[in-house]
mmCIF file of the C-alpha atoms, coordinates in Angstrom:
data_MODEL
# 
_entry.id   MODEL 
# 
loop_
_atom_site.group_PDB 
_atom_site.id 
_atom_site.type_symbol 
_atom_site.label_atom_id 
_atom_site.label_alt_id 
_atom_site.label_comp_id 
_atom_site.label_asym_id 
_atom_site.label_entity_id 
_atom_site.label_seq_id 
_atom_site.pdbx_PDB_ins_code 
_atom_site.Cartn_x 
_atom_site.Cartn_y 
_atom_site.Cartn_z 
_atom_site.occupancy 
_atom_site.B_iso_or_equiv 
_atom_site.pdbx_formal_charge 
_atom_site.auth_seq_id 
_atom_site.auth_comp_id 
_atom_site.auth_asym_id 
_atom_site.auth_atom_id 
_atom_site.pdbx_PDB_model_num 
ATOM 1   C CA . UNK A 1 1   ? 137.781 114.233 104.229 1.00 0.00 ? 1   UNK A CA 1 
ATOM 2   C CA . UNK A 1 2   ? 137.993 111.289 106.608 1.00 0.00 ? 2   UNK A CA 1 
ATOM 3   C CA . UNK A 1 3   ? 136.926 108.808 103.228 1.00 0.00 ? 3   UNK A CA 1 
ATOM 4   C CA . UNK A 1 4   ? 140.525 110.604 101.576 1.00 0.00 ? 4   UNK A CA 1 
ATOM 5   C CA . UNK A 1 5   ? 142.203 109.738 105.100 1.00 0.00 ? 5   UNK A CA 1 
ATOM 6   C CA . UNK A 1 6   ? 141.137 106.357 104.967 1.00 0.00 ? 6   UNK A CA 1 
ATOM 7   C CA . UNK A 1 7   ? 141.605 105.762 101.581 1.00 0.00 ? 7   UNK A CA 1 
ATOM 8   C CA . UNK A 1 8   ? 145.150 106.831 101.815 1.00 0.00 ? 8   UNK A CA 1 
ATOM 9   C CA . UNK A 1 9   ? 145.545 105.047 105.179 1.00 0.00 ? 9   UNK A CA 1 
ATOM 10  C CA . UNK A 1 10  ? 144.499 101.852 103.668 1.00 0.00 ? 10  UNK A CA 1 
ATOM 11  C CA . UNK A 1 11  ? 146.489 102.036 100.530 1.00 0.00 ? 11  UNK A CA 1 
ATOM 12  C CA . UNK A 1 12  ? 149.180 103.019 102.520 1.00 0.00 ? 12  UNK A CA 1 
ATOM 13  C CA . UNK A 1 13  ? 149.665 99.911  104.860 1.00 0.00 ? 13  UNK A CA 1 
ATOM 14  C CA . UNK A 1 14  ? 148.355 97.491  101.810 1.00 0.00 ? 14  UNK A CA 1 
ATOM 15  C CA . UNK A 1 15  ? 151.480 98.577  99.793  1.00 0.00 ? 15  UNK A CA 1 
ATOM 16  C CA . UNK A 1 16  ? 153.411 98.554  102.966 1.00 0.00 ? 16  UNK A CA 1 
ATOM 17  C CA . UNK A 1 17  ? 152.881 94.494  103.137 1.00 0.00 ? 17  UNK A CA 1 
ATOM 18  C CA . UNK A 1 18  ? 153.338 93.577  99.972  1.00 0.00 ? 18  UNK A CA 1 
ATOM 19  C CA . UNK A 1 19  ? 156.365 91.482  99.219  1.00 0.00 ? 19  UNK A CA 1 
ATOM 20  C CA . UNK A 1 20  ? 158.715 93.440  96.981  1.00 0.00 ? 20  UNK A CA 1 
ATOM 21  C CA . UNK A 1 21  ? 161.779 91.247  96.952  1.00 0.00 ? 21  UNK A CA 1 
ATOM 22  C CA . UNK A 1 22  ? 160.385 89.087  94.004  1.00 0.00 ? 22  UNK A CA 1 
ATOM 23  C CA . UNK A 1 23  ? 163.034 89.893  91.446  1.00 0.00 ? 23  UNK A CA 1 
ATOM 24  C CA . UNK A 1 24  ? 164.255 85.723  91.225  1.00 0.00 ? 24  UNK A CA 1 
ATOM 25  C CA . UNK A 1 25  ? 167.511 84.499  91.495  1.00 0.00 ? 25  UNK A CA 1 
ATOM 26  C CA . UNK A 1 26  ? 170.674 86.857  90.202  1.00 0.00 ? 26  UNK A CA 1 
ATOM 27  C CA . UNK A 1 27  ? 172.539 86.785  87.416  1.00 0.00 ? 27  UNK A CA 1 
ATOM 28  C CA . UNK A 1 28  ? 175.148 85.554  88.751  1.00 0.00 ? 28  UNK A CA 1 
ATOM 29  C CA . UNK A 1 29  ? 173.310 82.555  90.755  1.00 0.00 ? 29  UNK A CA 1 
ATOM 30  C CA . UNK A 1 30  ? 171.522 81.422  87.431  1.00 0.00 ? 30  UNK A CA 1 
ATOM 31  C CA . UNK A 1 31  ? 175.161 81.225  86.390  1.00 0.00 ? 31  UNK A CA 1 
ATOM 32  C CA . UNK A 1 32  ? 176.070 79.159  88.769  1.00 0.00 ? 32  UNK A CA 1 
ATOM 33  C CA . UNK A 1 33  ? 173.092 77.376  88.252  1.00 0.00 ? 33  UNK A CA 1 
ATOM 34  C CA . UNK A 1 34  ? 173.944 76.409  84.766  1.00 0.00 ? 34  UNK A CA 1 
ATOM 35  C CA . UNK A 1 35  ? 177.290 75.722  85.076  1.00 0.00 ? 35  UNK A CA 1 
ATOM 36  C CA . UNK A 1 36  ? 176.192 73.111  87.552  1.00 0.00 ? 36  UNK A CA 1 
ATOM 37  C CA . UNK A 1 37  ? 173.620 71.662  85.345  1.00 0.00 ? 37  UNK A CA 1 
ATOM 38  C CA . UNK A 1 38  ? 176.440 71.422  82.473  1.00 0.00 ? 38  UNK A CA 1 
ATOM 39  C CA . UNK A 1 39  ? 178.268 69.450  84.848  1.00 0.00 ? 39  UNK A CA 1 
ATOM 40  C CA . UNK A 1 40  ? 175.893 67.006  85.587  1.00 0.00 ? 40  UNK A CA 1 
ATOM 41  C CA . UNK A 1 41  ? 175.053 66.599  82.261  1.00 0.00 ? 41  UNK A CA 1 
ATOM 42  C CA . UNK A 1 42  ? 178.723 66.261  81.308  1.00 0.00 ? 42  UNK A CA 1 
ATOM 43  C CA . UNK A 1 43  ? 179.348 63.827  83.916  1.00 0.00 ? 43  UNK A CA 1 
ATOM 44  C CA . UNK A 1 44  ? 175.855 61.545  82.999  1.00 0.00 ? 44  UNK A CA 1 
ATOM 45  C CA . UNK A 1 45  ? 177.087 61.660  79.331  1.00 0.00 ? 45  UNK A CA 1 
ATOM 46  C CA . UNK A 1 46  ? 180.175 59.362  81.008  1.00 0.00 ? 46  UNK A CA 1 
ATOM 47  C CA . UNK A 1 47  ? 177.988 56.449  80.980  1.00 0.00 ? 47  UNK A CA 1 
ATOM 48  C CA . UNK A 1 48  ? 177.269 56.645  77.265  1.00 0.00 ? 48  UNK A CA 1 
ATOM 49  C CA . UNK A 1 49  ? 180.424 56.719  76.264  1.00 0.00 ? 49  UNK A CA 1 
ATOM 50  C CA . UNK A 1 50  ? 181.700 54.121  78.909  1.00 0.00 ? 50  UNK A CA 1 
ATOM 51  C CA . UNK A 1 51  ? 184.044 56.634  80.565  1.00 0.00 ? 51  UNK A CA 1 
ATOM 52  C CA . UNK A 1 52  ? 183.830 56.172  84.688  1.00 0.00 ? 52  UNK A CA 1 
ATOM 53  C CA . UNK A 1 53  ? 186.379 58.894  84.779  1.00 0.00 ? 53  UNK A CA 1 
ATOM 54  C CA . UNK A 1 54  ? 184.044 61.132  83.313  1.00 0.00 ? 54  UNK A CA 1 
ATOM 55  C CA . UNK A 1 55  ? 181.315 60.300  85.674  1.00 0.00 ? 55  UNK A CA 1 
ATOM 56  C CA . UNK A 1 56  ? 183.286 60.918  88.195  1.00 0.00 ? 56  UNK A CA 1 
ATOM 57  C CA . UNK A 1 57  ? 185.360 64.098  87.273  1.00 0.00 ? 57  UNK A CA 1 
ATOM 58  C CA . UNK A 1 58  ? 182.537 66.417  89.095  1.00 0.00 ? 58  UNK A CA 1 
ATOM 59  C CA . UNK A 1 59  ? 182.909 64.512  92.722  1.00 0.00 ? 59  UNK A CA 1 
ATOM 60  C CA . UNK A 1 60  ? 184.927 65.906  95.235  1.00 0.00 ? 60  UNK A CA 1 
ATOM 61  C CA . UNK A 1 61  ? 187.446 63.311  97.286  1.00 0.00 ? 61  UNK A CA 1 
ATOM 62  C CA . UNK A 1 62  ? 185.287 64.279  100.481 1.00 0.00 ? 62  UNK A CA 1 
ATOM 63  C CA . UNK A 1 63  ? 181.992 62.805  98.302  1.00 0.00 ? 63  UNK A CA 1 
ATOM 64  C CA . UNK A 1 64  ? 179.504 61.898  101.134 1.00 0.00 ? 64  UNK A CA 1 
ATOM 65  C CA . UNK A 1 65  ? 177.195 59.700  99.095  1.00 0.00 ? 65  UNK A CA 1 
ATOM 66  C CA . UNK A 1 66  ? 173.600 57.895  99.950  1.00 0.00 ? 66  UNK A CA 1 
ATOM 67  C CA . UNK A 1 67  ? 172.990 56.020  98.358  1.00 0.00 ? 67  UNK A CA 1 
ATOM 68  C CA . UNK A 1 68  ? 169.864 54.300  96.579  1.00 0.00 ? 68  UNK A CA 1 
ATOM 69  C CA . UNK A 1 69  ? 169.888 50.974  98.923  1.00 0.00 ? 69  UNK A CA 1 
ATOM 70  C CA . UNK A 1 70  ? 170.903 53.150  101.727 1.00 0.00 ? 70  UNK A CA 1 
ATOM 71  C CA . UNK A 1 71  ? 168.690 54.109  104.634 1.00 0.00 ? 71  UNK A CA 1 
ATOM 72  C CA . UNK A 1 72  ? 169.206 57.919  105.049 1.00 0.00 ? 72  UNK A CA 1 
ATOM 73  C CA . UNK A 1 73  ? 171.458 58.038  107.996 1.00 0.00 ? 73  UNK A CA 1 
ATOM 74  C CA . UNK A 1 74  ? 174.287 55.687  105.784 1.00 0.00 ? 74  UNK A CA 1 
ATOM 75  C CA . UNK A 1 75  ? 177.017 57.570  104.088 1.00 0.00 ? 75  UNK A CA 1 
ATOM 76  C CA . UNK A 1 76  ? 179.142 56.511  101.360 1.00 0.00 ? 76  UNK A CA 1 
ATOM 77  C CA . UNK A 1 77  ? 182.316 57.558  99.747  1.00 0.00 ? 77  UNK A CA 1 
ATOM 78  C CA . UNK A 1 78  ? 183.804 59.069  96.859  1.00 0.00 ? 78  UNK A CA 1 
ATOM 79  C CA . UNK A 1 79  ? 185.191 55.523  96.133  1.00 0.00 ? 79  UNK A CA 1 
ATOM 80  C CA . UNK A 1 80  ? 181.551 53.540  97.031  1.00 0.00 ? 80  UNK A CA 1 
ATOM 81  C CA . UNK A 1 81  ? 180.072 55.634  94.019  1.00 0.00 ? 81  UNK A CA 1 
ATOM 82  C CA . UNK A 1 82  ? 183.423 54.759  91.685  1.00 0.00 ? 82  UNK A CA 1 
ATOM 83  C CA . UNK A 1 83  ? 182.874 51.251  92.273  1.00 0.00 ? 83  UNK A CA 1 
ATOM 84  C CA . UNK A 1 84  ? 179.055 51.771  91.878  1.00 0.00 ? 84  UNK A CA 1 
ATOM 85  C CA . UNK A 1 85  ? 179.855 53.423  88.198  1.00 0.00 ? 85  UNK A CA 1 
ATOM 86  C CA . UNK A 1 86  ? 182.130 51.405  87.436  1.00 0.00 ? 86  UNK A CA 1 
ATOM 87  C CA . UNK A 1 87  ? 180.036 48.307  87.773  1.00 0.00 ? 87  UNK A CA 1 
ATOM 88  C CA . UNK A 1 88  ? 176.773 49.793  85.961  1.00 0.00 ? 88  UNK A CA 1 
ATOM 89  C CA . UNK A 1 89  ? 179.440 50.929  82.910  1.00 0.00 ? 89  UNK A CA 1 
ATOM 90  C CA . UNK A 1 90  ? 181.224 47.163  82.966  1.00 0.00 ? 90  UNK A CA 1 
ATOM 91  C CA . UNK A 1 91  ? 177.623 45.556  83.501  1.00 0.00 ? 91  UNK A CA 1 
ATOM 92  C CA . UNK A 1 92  ? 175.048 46.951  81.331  1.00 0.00 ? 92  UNK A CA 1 
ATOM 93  C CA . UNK A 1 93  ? 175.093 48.909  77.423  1.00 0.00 ? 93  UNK A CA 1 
ATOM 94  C CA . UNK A 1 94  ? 173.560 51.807  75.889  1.00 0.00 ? 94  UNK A CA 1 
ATOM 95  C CA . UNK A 1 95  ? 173.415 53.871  79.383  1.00 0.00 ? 95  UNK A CA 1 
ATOM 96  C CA . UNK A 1 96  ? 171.598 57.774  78.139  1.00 0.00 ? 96  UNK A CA 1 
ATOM 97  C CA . UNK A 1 97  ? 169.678 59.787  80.943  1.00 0.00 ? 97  UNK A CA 1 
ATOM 98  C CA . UNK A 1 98  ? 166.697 61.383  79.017  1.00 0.00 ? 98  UNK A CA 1 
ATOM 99  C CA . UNK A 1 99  ? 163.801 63.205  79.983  1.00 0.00 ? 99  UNK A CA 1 
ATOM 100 C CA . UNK A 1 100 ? 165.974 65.445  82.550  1.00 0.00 ? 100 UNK A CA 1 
ATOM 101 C CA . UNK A 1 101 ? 164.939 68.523  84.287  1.00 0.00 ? 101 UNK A CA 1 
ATOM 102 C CA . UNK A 1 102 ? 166.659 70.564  86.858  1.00 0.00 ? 102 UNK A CA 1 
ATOM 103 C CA . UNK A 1 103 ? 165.541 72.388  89.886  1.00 0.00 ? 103 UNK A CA 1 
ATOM 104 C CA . UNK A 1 104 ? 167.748 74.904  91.928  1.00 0.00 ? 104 UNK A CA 1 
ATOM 105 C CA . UNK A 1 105 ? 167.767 77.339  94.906  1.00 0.00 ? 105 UNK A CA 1 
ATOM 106 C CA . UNK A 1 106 ? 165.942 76.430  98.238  1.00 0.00 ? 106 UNK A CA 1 
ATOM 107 C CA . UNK A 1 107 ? 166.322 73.091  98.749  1.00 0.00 ? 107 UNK A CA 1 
ATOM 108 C CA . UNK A 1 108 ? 163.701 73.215  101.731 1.00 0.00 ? 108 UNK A CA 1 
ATOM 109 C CA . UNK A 1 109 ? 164.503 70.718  104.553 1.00 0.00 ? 109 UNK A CA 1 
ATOM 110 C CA . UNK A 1 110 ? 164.113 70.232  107.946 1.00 0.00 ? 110 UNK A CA 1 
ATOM 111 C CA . UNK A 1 111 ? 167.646 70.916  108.738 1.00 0.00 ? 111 UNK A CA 1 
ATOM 112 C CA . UNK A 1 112 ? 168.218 73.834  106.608 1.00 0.00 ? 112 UNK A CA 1 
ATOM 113 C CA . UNK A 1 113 ? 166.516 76.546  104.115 1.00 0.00 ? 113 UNK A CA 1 
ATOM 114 C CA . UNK A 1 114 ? 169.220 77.673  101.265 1.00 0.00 ? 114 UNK A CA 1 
ATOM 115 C CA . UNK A 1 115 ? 168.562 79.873  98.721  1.00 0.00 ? 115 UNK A CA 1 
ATOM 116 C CA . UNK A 1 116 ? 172.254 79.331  97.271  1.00 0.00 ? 116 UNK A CA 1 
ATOM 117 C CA . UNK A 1 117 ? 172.484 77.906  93.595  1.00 0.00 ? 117 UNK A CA 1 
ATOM 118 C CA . UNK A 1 118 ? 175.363 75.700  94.419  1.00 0.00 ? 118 UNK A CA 1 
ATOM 119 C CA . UNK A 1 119 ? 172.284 72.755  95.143  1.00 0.00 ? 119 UNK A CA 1 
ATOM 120 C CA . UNK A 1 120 ? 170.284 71.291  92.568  1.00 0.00 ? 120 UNK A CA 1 
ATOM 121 C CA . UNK A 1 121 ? 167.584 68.599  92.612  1.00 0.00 ? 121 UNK A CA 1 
ATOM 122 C CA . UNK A 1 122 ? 167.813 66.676  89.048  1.00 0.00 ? 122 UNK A CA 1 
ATOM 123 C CA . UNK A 1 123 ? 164.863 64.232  87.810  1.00 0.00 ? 123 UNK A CA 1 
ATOM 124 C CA . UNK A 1 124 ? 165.543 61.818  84.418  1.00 0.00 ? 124 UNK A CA 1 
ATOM 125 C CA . UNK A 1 125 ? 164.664 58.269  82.954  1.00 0.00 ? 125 UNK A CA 1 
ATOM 126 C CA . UNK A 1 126 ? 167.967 56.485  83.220  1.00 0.00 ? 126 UNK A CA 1 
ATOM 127 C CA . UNK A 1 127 ? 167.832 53.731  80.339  1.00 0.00 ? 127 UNK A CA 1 
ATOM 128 C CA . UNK A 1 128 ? 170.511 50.554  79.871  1.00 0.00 ? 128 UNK A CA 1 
ATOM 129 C CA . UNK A 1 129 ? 170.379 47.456  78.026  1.00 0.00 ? 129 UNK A CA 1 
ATOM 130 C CA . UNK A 1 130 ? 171.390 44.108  79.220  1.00 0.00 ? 130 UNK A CA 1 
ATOM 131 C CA . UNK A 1 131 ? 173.725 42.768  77.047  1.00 0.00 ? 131 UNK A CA 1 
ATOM 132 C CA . UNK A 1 132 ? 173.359 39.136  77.917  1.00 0.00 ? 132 UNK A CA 1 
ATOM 133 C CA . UNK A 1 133 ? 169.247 38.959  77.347  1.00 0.00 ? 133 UNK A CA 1 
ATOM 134 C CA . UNK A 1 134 ? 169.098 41.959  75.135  1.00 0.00 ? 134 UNK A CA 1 
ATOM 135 C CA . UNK A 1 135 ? 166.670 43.518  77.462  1.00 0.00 ? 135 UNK A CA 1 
ATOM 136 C CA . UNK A 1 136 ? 165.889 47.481  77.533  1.00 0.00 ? 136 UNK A CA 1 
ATOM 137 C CA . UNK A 1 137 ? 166.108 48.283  81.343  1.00 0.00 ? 137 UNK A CA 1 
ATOM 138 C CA . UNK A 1 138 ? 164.430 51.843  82.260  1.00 0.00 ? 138 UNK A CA 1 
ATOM 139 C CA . UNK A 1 139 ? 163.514 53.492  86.094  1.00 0.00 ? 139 UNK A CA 1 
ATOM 140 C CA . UNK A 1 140 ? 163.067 57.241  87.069  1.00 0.00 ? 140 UNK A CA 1 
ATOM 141 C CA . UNK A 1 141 ? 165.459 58.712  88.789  1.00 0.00 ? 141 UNK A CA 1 
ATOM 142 C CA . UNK A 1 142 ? 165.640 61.937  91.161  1.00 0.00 ? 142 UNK A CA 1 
ATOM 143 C CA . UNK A 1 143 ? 169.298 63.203  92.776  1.00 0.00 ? 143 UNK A CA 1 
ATOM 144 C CA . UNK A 1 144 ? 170.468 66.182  94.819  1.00 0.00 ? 144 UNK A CA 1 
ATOM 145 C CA . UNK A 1 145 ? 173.506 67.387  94.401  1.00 0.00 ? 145 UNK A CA 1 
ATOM 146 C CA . UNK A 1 146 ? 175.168 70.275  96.284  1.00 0.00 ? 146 UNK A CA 1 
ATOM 147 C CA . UNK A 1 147 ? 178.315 71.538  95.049  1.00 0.00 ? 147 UNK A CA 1 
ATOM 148 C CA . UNK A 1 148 ? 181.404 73.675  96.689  1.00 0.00 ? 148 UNK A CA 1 
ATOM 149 C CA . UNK A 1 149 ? 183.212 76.555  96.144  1.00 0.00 ? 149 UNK A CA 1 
ATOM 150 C CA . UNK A 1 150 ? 184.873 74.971  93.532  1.00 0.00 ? 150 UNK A CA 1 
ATOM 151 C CA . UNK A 1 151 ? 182.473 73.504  91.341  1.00 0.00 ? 151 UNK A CA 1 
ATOM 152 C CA . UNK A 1 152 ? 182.990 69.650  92.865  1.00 0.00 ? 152 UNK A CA 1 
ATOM 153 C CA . UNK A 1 153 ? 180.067 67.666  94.080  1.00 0.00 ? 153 UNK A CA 1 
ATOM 154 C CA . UNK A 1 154 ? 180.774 66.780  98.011  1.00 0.00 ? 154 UNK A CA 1 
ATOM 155 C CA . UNK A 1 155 ? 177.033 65.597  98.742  1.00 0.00 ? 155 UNK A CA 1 
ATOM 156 C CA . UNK A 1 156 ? 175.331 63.542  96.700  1.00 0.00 ? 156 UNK A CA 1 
ATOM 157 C CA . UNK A 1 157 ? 172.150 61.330  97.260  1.00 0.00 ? 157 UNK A CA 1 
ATOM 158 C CA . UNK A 1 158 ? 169.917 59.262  94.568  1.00 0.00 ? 158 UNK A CA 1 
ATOM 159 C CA . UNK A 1 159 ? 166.949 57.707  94.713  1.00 0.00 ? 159 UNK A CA 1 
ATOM 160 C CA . UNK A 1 160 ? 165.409 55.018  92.346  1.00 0.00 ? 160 UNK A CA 1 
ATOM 161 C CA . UNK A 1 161 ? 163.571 51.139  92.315  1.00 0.00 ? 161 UNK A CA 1 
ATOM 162 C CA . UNK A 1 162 ? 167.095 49.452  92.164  1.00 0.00 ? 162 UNK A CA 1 
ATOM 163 C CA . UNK A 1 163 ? 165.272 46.191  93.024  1.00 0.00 ? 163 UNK A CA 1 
ATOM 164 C CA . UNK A 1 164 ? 163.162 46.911  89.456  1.00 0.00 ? 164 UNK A CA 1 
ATOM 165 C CA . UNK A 1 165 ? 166.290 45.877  87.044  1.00 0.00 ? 165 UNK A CA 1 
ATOM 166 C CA . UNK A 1 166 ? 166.374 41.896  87.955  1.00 0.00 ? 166 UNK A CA 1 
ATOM 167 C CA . UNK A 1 167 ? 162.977 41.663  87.552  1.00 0.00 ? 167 UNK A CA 1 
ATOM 168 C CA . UNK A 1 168 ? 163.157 43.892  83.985  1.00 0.00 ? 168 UNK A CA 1 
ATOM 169 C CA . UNK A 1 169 ? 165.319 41.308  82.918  1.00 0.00 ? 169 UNK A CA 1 
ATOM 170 C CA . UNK A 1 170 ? 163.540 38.379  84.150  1.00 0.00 ? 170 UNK A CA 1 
ATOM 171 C CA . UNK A 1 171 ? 160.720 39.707  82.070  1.00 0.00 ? 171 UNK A CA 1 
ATOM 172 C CA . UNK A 1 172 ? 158.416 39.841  85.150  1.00 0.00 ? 172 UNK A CA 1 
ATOM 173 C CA . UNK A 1 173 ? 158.503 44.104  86.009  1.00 0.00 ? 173 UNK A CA 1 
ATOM 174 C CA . UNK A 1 174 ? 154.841 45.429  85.886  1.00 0.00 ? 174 UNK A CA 1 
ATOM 175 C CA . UNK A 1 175 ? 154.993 49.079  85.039  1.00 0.00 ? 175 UNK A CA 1 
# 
């Protein structure tokens, strides 16, 4: 009798700590989730097809952006990253963002744990050509954006080797 006691008391508080709230993200955040993706993706396909006001149609007038030669406590603004575009789509050809994936929920931090879908982490291969040397131009590329209530993009930061296209089209990069 005291095995069945034991037994039971030992399945009872094993069940009792097991984590039951592993159902994933909701319907309605993998939504959101998407629909955030398909913006990015919509607004990256603005470099292809040379349209800054594309790029840009996802940003929120409050953008707060840090940038890639930023140190992390420098801010930008929505107009910074216009000029920023708008240079990259006058300067270089052929602009496509490959190889993309896209991670969303809890964007872990030391200043704040959110499990909300409205910020995504995005990794690609951005890839441009030079137009004056002909040169193919490539760097990886990693961005988190977090999006408000109404689907704009009000913080925004990128990372990537800016100091690596010169020296792609000098010829004298090592990969």
């Amino acid at each position: 009798m005291k095995k069945i006691i034991l037994i039971l008391l030992s399945t009872t508080i094993l069940t009792s700590c097991t984590n039951t709230n592993d159902a994933g993200p909701s319907a309605e955040d993998m939504a959101t989730f998407n629909k955030h993706v398909e913006s990015w993706k919509m607004a990256a396909s603005g470099f292809t097809l040379e349209d800054p006001e594309k790029v840009m149609s996802i940003f929120a007038d409050s953008l707060t952006w840090n940038n890639p030669e930023a140190l992390m406590n420098v801010s930008k603004t929505k107009e910074d990253l216009t000029a920023a575009v708008n240079w990259y789509i006058s300067t270089f050809d052929n602009i496509t963002f490959t190889e993309d994936v896209y991670y969303g929920g809890s964007l872990y931090s030391t200043e704040e744990t959110s499990s909300s879908p409205n910020g995504i982490r995005v990794y690609g291969n951005w890839s441009l050509n030079d137009p004056d040397s002909g040169t193919e131009i490539g760097y990886k590329w990693m961005g988190v954006l977090r999006f408000n209530e109404d689907g704009k993009v009000y913080d925004f930061a990128d990372w990537f080797d800016v100091s690596s296209i010169p020296s792609q089209i000098q010829g004298t990069y090592k990969r």
